[in-house]
N, C-alpha and C positions, 0 to 999 in steps of 0.2 A: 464362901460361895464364890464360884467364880464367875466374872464378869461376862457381861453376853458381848457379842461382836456389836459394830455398829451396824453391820447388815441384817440384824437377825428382825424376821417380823414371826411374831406368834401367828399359829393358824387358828384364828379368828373369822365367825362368819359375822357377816353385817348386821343378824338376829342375834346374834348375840348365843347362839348354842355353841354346846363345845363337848367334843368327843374324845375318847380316849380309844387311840389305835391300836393293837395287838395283830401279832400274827399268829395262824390256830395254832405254832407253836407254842408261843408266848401265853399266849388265853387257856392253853392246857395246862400248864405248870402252875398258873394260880389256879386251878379246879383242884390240882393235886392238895392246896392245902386243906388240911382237914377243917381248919376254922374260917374256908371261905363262905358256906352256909350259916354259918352261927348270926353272923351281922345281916341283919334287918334289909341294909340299903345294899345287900349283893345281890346279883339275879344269874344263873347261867344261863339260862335260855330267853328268847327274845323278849322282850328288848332287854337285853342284857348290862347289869347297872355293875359297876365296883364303885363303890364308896357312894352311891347315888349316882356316880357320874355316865351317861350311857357309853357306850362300847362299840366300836364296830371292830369287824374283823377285816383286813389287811390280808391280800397275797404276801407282800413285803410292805417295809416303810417306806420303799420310794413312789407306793401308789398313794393320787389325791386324796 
């Protein structure tokens, strides 16, 4: 694995939640997989979880 920079700070909120960013591109292509329903902890529609983790959707990644 490669090493992280020493400027790198994870986006970390001070409660402690943590979200996984997608843009509705991104967030379509895992809908396309057939086995994205199968697992318990997916949800597509709100509040939308992958692997349990919640989800927001992103214009792009360089929104907050």
């Amino acid at each position: 694995m490669a090493s992280l920079s020493e400027t790198f700070e994870p986006d970390r909120r001070p409660d402690g939640a943590v979200a996984l960013h997608f843009t509705p591109a991104e967030w379509r292509h895992l809908l396309e997989d057939p086995g994205f329903l199968c697992q318990d902890d997916n949800r597509y529609l709100a509040p939308r979880r992958l692997m349990g983790v919640p989800v927001a959707i992103v214009p792009d990644h360089r929104w907050g």
